[in-house]
N, C-alpha and C positions, 0 to 999 in steps of 0.2 A: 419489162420492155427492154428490148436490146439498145443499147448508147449508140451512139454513129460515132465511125471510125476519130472525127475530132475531137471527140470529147472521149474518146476512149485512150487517145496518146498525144504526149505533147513531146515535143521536140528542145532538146538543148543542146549546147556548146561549152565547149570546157578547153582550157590550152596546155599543154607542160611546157613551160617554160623553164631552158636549158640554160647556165651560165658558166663560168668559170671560174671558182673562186680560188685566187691567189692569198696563200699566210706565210707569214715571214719564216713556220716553224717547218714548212715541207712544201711538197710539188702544191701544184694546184688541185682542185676538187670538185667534180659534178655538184651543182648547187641547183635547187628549185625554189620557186614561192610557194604557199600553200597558203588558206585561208580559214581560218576558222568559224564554224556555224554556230550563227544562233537560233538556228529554232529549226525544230525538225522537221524532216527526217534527220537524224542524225547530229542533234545538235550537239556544241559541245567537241568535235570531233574535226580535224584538219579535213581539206579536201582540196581539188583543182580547182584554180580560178574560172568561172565561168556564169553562165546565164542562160537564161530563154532566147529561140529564136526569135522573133516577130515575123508578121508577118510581109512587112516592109524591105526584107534587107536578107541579102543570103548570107548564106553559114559563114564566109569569111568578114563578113561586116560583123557579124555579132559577135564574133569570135576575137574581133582588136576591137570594137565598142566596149566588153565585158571587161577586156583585159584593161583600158583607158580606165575606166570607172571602179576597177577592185585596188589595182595596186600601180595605173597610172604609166604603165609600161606599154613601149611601142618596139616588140621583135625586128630584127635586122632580117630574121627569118621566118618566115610562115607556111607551115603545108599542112596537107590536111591527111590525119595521122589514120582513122581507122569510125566507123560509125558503131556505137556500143548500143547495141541491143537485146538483151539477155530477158527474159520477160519478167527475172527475179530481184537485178540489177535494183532497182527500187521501190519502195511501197505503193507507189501509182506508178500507170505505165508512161516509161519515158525513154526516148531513144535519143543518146548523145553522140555529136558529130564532133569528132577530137581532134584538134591542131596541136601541132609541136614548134617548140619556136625556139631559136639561138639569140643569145643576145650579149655584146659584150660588157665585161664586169664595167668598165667606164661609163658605159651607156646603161648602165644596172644604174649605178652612183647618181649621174647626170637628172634623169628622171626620175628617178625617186623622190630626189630633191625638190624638182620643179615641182614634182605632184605638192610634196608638203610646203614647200609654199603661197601654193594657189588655196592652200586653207583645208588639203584633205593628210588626214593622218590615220591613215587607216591600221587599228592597234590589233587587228586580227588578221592581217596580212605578218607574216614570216618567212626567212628565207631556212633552207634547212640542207644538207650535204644527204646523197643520193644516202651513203648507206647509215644513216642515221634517222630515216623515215619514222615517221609512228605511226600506227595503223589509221589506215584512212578512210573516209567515208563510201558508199557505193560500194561501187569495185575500182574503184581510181588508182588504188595499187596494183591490179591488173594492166592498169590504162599506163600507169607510169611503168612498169615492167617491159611493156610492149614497146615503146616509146624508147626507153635506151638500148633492146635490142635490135629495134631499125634504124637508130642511129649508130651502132656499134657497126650492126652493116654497111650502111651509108659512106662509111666514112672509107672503106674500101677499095670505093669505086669514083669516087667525089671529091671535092672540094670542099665538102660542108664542114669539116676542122676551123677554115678559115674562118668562119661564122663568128667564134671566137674570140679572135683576132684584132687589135688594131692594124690600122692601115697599112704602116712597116710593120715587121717582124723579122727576127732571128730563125735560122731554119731551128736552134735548138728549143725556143722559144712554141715554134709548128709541132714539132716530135715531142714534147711536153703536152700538147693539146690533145695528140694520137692516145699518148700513153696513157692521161687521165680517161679518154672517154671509151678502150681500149681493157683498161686497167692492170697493163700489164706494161714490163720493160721491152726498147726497142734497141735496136744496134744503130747507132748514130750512123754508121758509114754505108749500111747498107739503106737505113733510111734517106739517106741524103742521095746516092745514085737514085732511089726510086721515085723521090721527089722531083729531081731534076730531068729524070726521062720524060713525067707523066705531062709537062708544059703548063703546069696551072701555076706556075708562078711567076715574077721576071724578079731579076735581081736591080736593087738600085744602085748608086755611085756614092751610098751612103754606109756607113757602123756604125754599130755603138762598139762605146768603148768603155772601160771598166778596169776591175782586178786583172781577168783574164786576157785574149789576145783578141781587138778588135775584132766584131764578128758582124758578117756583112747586112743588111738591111736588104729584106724581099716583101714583094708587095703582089695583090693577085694579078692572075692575069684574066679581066672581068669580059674577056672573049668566051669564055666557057665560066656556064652558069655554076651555083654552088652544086645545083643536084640538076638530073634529067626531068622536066615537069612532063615532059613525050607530046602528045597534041594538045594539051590543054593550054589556055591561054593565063596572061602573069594574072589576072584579076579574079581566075579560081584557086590557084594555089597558094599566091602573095608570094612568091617568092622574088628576093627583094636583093 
């Protein structure tokens, strides 16, 4: 007897969650979480955070519920990355609806914290540097591949570097953000004109100051969004 279509596919969510990790021994570094399975498909083996839709709640609800309850994190960014449907993709049929999401390392710090202690400590949750992956569950390394090459795009036309970001920043501090998610070097002066034509920034009446020669403090300019969402409204894409 033929299944019906619900009982033949179930629907998930899954996030990549983007950070920036700063070390004292080099620049900064594409960082993710990943979460380790216990029980199969796939146990044993890292994968994206994520979960089932219900029926209750759309894909952006489950997609920051999933992320609340594995590793307790709330994205500064949210969009919704690509739907993975491959019919091979996993041992029962499952079509997953993908968000990508930025989030700053303080704000990494901050709630992590609060999650651990409200009493969760989740010891298969991991952070891990982009090119340091180990082979992941599904196709998720597909899913994360695709995921830094639309933000590698993104980042072209956008503001979404700032995502990043604390609230002030150094322009060399911004060109550091390009570079890492980029992964290549940029010319500070011609990065700096480009910066300064494109208006997503204002500058403050503030520096830091340091070893080197006071360097001014910029902050966005939150008139233009991080990315273009085009007709859709903030509460499909979350972009925040």
């Amino acid at each position: 007897m033929r299944m019906t279509q619900s009982e033949d596919i179930r629907v998930a969510v899954s996030t990549v969650i983007l950070t920036l990790r700063r070390t004292a021994e080099g620049p900064a570094v594409l960082s993710l979480p990943l979460v380790l399975r216990t029980r199969e498909p796939f146990a044993g083996q890292w994968a994206l955070p994520g979960g089932w839709l219900t029926a209750t709640e759309s894909p952006v609800d489950a997609a920051a519920r999933t992320l609340a309850e594995t590793t307790g994190l709330a994205p500064s960014y949210l969009e919704q990355l690509y739907a993975f449907g491959a019919v091979d993709r996993s041992p029962t049929r499952v079509v997953s609806i993908v968000y990508w999401a930025l989030l700053r390392q303080d704000d990494v710090t901050t709630q992590s914290a609060a999650h651990r202690a409200a009493g969760h400590n989740p010891e298969n949750v991991r952070w891990f540097d982009i090119d340091e992956l180990p082979e992941l569950a599904f196709d998720h390394d597909r899913i994360v591949e695709y995921a830094l090459w639309r933000l590698r795009n993104k980042v072209g036309y956008s503001r979404v570097a700032q995502g990043f970001l604390p609230a002030e920043f150094t322009l060399a501090e911004l060109r550091e953000a390009y570079e890492s998610i980029l992964g290549r070097a940029l010319d500070p002066a011609n990065f700096r004109r480009q910066v300064e034509a494109a208006g997503t920034l204002l500058p403050t009446d503030r520096f830091r100051t340091g070893s080197h020669r006071p360097a001014r403090l910029y902050r966005d300019n939150t008139d233009i969004e991080l990315a273009d969402r085009g007709p859709l409204r903030p509460e499909e894409t979350s972009i925040r």
